[in-house]
N, C-alpha and C positions, 0 to 999 in steps of 0.2 A: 435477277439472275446473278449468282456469283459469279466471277471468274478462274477458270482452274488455271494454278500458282506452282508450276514443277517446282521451284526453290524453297517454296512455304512446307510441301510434302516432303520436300529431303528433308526440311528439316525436323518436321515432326515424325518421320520414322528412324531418326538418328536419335532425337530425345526418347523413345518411346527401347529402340534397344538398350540403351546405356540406363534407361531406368528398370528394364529387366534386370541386366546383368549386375547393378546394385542388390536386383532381390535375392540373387544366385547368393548361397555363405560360401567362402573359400571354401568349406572341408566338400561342400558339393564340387565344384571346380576338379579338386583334385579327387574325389572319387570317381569323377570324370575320365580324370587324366590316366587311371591304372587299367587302362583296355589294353586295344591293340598299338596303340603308339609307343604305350610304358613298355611293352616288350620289346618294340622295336628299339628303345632307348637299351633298355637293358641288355640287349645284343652287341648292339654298339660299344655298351662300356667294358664287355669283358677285355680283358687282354689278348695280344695273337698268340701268346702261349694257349691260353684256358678257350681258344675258338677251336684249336685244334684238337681236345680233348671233348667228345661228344659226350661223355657220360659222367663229365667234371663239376663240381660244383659251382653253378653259376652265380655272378654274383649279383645283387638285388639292384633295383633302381633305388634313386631317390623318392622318398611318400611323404604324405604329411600328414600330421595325427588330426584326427576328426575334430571340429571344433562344436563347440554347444549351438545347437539351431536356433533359432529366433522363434519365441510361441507367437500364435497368432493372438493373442493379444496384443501383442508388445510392436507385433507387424500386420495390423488387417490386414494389407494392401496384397501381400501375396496372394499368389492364385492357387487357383487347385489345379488338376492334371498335372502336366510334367515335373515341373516344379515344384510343387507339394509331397509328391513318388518320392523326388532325390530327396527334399529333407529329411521325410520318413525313415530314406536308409540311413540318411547322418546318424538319425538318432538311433537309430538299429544297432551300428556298429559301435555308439559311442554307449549304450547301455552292456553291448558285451564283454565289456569290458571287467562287468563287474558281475554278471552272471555266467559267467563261461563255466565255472564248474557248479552252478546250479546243473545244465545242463548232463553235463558227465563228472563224477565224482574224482579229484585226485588221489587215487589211492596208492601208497608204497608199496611196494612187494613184501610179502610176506615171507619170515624165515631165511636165515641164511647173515644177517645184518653183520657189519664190523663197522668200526669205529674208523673214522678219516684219518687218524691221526692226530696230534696237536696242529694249531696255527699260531703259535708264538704270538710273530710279530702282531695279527689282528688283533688277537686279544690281549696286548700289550697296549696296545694305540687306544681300544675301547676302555680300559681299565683306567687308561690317566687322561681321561676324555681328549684326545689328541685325532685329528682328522682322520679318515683312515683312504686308502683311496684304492679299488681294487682295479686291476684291468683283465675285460674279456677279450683273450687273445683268441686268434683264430681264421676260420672261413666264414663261407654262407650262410651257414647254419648259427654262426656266431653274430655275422652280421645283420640277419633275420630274415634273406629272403624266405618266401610264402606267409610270411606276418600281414595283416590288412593293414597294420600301420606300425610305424615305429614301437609306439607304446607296448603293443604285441610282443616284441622280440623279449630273446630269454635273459641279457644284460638289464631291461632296463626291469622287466619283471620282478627280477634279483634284484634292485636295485629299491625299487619298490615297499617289498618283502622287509628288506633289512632297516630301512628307515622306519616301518612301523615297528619292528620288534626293539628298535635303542633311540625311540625320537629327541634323545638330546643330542646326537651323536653327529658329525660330520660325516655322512658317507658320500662318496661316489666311484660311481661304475664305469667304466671308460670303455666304449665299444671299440675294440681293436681290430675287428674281424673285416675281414677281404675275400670275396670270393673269388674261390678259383683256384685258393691259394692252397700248398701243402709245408709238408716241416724246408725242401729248400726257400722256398719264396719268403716263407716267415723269418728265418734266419737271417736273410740280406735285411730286414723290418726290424728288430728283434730292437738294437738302439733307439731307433728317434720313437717305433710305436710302440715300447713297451718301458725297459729301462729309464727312459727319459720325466717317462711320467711318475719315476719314482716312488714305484707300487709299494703295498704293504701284501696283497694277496694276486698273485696270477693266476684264473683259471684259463690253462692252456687246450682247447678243441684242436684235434688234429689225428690224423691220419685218413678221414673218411678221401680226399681225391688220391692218397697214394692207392689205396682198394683199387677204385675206380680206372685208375690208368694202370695198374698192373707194377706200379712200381714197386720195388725189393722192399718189403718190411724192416730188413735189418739194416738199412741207408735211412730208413727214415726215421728207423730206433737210435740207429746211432748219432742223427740231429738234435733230435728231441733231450737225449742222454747233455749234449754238449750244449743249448738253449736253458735245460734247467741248470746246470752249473752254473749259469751268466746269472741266470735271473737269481740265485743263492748267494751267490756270490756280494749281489748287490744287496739282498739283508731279508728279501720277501718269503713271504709262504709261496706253494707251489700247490695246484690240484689239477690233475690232467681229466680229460675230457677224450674218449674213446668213440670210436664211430656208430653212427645210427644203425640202427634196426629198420630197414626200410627193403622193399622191393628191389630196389639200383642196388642195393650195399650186398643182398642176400644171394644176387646172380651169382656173387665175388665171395661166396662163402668159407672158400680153403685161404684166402687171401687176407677175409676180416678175422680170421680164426688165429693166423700170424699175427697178423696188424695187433689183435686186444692182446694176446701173449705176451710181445714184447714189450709193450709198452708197461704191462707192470711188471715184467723184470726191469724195466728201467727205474719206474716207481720206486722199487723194492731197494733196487741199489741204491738212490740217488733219497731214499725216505721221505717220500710226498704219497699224499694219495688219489688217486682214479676213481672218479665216478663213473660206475659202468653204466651208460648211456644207454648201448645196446642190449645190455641184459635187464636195463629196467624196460625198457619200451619192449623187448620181447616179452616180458610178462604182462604188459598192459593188453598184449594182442592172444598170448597163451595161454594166460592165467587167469585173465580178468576177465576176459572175453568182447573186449572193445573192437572192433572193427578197425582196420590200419586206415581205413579213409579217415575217422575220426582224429588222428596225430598227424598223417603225411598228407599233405598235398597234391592233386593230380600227376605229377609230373615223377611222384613215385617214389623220393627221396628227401625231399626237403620239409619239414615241420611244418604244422597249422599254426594258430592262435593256441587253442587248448593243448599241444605238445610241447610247445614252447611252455606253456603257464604252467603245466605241471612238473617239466621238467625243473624249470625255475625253482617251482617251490619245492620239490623236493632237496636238490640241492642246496636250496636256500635253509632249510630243517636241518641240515648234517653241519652246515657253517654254523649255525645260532646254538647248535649243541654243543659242537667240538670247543668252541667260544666258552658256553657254560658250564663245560668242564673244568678247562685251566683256568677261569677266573673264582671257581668253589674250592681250588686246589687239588681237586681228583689228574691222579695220575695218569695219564693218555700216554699210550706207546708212539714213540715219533717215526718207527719202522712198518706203519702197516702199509700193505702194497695196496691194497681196494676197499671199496667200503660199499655200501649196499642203504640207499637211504630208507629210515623207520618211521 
């Protein structure tokens, strides 16, 4: 007859948990972690400004990018059921990465296209292979929430893109974006998170929470107006970034119709160009016949994986052109107000 040993039992149900949760991979963990807690964290992080704006651009949690699952060769030991499920999804997510427009095709809008303008400085820095360093300034939509992981977001996507099109080349992308934020928050930011990092190119996202909360489009025209000064000033290119196409944005239709206006009379004056955000993704839902679940998120405003990615690469085609323009010595007009990517 044995003797039952409470101390011998704690101790083999204390080895037998901590040799599960060895089997768990981080990217499991933190797939874990983006339920119901990661909202509540995300709640938490907004600011008391952006709590009190209900229909404001909120800003994302912390994620972490999927990592490669362990095959079960390499780990018999794992089980199947629960733990087998989540790695499956690991690898779900970490394959979509590179099938996302298997899925749905990135297509440009047809007709209508203009040229971005030159980008000097970029294609100055690639030309005498010199580092180049862009920043994505902005909100939510810059910073990535509704992305399943970092990776996801439209910065690093771009960042991505650009590195395979010049692989000898020093790029980086510097995710600027804050949610929550509009052109005044940015403004008090505009030093330590943008100038400081002494860019060669800024793409600037902005105006989608001025829609949102009803504020004066031409207070925020005229931020934006005195923001690319600074950033010009300091030696960069400049391409503004106009608000989404989404269900939240479209309530506010007299208001985003001001908001894109102004902003390329500001373009126009100040000779940068605007990527029309909004009028690319409204043709992706108009035109194309894509379903808006497929680009926005449940929540009605905020980008998926595959709206992020194509936006990315669109934008990412109009920098690697405008680039191979002024480096073949084709003349680019440096006054265009929009551009339409091809």
């Amino acid at each position: 007859m044995s003797r039952y040993c409470p101390f011998r039992l704690s101790i083999l149900l204390t080895v037998s948990a901590a040799g599960l949760a060895l089997l768990l991979p981080a990217s499991v963990l933190a797939l874990h972690a983006q339920t119901a807690p990661q909202q509540a964290a995300q709640q938490a992080a907004l600011s008391d400004s952006a709590k009190t704006e209900s229909k404001a651009e909120r800003k994302p949690a912390e994620t972490t990018s999927p990592q490669p699952a362990p095959s079960a060769a390499a780990n018999p030991a794992v089980p199947k059921g629960v733990t087998g499920k989540a790695i499956e999804k690991v690898k779900e997510v970490a394959k979509s990465a590179s099938d996302i427009f298997n899925r749905v095709p990135c297509l440009p809008p047809k007709g209508g296209s203009k040229s971005m303008g030159s980008l000097p400085r970029v294609a100055s820095k690639l030309v005498a292979g010199l580092p180049v360093v862009i920043v994505a300034f902005g909100s939510s939509s810059t910073q990535g929430y509704g992305a399943t992981s970092p990776d996801f977001n439209y910065p690093n996507r771009l960042a991505a893109q650009l590195r395979r099109q010049y692989p000898t080349a020093s790029i980086s992308v510097v995710n600027a974006g804050k949610g929550g934020e509009d052109a005044p928050e940015m403004m008090k930011r505009l030093e330590t998170s943008v100038l400081d990092m002494h860019p060669d190119l800024v793409i600037w996202q902005v105006g989608t929470n001025a829609v949102l909360r009803n504020l004066d489009p031409a207070e925020t025209a005229k931020l934006v107006e005195e923001g690319i000064g600074r950033i010009q000033a300091a030696g960069a290119d400049v391409v503004l970034i106009d608000p989404q196409y989404s269900p939240r944005v479209n309530e506010h239709a007299e208001s985003a119709g001001k908001m894109m206006s102004l902003l390329n009379k500001v373009a126009e004056l100040r000779k940068v160009g605007v990527f029309p955000r909004f009028a690319v993704m409204k043709d992706w839902h108009e035109k194309q016949a894509i379903p808006i679940e497929n680009f926005v998120i449940s929540d009605g405003l905020h980008m998926s994986d595959w709206g992020y990615a194509c936006f990315a690469q669109l934008l990412g085609d109009d920098i690697i052109k405008s680039v191979g323009q002024i480096k073949l010595g084709v003349a680019v007009p440096a006054d265009v107000r929009a551009y339409r990517p091809m």
